[in-house]
LUMTI-834591 format. One record per residue (C-alpha): x, y, z; residue in three letters. Coordinates in steps of 0.05 Angstrom, whole numbers, padded with zeros to 5 digits, always signed. Layout:
XYZALA/...
***
This chain:
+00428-00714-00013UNK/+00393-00746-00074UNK/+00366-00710-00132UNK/+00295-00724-00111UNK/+00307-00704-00042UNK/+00336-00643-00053UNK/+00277-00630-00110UNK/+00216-00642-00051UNK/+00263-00595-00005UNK/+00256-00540-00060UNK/+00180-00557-00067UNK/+00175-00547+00014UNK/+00213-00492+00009UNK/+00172-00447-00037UNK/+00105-00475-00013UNK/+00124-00445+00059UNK/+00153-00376+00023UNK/+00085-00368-00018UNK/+00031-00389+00025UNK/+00066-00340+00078UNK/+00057-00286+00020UNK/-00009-00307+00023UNK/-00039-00325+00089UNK/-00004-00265+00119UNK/-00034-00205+00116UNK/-00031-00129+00141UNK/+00041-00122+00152UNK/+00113-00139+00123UNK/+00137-00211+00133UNK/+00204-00233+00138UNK/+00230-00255+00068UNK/+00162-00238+00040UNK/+00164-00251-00045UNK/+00090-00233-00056UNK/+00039-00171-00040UNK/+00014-00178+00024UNK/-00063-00211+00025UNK/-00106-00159-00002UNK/-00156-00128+00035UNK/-00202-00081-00002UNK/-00229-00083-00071UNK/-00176-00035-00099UNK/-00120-00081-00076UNK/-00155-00145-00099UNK/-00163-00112-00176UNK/-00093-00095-00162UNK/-00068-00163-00152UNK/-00105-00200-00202UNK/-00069-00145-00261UNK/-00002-00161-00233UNK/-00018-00240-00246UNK/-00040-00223-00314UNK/+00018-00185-00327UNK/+00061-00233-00287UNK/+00040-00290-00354UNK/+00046-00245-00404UNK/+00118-00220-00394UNK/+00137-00289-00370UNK/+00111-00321-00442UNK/+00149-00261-00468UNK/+00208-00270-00437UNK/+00209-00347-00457UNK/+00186-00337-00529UNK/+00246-00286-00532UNK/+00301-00332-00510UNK/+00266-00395-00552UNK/+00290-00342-00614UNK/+00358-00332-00585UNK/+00375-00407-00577UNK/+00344-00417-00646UNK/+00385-00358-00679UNK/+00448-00373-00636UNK/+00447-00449-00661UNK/+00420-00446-00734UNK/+00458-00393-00751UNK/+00526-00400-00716UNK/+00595-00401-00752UNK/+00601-00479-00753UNK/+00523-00490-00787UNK/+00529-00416-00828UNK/+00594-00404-00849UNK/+00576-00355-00904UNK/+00527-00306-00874UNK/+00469-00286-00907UNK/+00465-00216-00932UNK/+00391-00200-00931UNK/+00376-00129-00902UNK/+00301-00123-00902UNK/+00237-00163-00907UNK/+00166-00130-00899UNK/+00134-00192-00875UNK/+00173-00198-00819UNK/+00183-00121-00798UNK/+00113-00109-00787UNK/+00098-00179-00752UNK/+00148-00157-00692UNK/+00110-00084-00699UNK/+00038-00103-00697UNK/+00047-00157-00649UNK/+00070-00111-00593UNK/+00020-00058-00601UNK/-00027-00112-00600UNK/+00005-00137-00529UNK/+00004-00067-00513UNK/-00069-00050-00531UNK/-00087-00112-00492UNK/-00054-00094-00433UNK/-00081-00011-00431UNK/-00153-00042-00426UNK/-00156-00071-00358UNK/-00099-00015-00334UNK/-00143+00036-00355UNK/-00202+00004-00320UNK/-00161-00002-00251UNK/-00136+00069-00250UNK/-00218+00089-00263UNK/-00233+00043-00207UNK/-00169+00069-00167UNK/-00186+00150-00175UNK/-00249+00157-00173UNK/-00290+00162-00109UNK/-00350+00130-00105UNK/-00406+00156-00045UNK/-00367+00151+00014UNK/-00405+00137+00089UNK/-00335+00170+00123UNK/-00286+00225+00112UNK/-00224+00217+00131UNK/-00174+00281+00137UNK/-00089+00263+00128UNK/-00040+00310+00144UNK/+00033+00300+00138UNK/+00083+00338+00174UNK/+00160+00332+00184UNK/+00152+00267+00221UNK/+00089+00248+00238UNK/+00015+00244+00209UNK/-00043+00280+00232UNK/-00116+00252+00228UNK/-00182+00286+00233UNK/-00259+00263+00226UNK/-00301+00326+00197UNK/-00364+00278+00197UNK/-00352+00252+00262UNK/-00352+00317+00308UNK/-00288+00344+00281UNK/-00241+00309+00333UNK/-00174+00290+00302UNK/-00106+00270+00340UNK/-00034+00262+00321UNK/+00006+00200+00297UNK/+00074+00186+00318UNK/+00124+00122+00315UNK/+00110+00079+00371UNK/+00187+00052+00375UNK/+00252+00061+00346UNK/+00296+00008+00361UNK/+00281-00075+00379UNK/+00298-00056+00459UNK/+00247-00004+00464UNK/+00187-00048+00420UNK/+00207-00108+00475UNK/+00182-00061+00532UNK/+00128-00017+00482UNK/+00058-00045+00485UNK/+00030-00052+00415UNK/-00051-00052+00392UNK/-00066-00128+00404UNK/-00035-00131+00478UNK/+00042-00170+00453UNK/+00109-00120+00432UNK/+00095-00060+00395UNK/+00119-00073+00320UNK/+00181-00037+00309UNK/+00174+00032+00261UNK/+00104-00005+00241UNK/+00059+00009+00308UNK/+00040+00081+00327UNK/+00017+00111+00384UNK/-00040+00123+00363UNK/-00077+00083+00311UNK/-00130+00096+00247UNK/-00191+00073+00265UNK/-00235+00052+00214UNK/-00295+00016+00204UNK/-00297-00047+00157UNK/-00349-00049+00102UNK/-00349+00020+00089UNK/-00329+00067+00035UNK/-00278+00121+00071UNK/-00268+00182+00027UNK/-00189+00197+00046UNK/-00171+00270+00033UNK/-00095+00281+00039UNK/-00042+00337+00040UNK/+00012+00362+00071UNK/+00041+00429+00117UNK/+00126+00421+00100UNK/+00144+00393+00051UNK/+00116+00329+00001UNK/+00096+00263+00036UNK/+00061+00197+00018UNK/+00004+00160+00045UNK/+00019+00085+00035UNK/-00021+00019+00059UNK/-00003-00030+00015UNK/-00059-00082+00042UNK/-00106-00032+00023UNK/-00073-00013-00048UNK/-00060+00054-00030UNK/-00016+00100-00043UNK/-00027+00179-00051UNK/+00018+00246-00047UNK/+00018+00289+00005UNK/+00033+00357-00015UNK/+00031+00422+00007UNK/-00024+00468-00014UNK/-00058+00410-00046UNK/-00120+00368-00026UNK/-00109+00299-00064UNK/-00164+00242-00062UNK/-00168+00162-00053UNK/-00220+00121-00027UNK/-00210+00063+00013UNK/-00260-00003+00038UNK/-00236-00048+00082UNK/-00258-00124+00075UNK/-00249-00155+00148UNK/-00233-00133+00215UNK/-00144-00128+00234UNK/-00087-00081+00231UNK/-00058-00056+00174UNK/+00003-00022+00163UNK/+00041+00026+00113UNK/+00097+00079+00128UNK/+00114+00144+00082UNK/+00137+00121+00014UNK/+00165+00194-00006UNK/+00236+00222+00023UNK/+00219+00280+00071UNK/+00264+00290+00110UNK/+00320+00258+00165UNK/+00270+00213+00199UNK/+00229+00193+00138UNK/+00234+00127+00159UNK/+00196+00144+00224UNK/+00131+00158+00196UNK/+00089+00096+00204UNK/+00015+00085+00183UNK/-00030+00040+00231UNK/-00098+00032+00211UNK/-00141-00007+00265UNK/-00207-00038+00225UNK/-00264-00047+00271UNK/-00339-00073+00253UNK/-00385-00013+00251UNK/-00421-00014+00317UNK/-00352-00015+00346UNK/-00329+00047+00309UNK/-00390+00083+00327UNK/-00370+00076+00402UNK/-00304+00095+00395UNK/-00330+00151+00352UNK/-00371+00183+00398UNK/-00317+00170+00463UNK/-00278+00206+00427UNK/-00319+00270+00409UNK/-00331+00268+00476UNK/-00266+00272+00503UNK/-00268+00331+00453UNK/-00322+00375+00480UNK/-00293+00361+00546UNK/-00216+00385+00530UNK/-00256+00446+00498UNK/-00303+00453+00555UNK/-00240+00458+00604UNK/-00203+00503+00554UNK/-00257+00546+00555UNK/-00267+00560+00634UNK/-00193+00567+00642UNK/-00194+00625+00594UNK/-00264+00657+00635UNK/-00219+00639+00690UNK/-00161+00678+00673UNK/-00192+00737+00639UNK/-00229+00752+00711UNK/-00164+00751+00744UNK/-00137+00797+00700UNK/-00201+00842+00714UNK/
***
């Protein structure tokens, strides 16, 4: 293969790797080298740090090794044989100390800007309630009638995804897919309150840029606001446990009308299970009289 062949191979080759990081979004791809497309304004201010960073450690790194091919060539045994014996000079000491503060003071401005953006909860249209337990997450909607389910894996292993149905009709996603999804509605600032019964947990979506504790005896707070319509996925990113790696997030984003139905089918379904709970009880308290 000739050298310009096997250059435009390269090319191909990254151009498919990064516009999959890029065109993909919501889950984990296969040999995936970038974040997956964001989706809500936390993980887009997220992003666009890590590509400032990204040219700033990179012009670092190169200015760094452009002074270590300098030193190791000017001043090598064959050009230097008798070493210079200078110890100290002011001039340059407090360049290579003001410099990096400088980088550093540069850099704490827009970090300190995205963790005030990050933490702080803005007027949220939905509350949503997390709960994680030794293995599985528990959801509940206090403005929505209360209703709340539980969250398990969907599948295990690649046999039993094959056979599992998954949210968009094809094979469940392996340790991705639960049984039952998030539902959320898109456009819409969800206040996400989070905690834990066990022991500590984490709430992860990286698509959404977040990632929050889980810990018992403690009500921690994100915010979330989801930019278009999908599924989007995350899985506990704190050890708890034998099958930590069993605790899957799915989050299914719906438009707002959508929601709404789903909403209300569902605090029906409520008042109904308590409806039936309630007769059985009336039920069994006049047998016993």
């Amino acid at each position: 293969m000739s050298l310009k062949r096997g250059l435009a191979a390269l090319a191909a080759w990254v151009g498919v790797v990064f516009a999959a990081g890029t065109a993909s979004a919501d889950q984990p791809r296969p040999w995936e080298m970038t974040f997956q497309a964001p989706a809500s304004p936390g993980m887009d201010r997220i992003e666009s740090f890590h590509d400032v960073l990204l040219v700033i450690i990179t012009l670092i790194t190169l200015f760094v090794l452009a002074l270590l091919i300098y030193v190791i060539v000017r001043y090598g045994k064959n050009r230097n044989p008798n070493p210079t014996r200078t110890s100290h000079n002011t001039m340059l000491e407090v360049t290579w100390t003001v410099i990096p503060v400088l980088i550093l003071v540069f850099i704490a401005i827009p970090s300190f800007k995205l963790l005030y953006f990050t933490n702080v909860v803005p007027a949220a249209d939905l509350t949503l309630k997390v709960t994680g337990h030794q293995w599985y997450w528990s959801y509940a909607y206090p403005d929505e009638g209360g209703f709340g389910f539980d969250s398990f894996v969907a599948c295990r292993t690649e046999q039993d995804c094959a056979t599992t149905k998954g949210p968009n009709g094809g094979p469940a996603l392996r340790l991705l897919d639960t049984d039952n999804a998030v539902v959320l509605p898109v456009n819409t600032v969800v206040r996400v309150q989070i905690t834990a019964d066990d022991v500590i947990h984490s709430w992860a979506v990286p698509s959404l840029g977040i990632k929050t504790d889980a810990v018992p005896g403690r009500l921690n707070e994100t915010w979330l606001k989801i930019e278009r319509e999908g599924m989007y996925y995350g899985q506990c990113s704190e050890l708890c446990g034998i099958d930590h790696g069993f605790m899957p997030i799915a989050i299914k984003a719906v438009s707002k009308e959508a929601f709404d139905t789903w909403a209300k089918q569902q605090a029906t379904k409520k008042s109904a299970s308590a409806g039936g709970d309630s007769a059985s009880l009336r039920l069994a308290h006049a047998g016993n009289d």
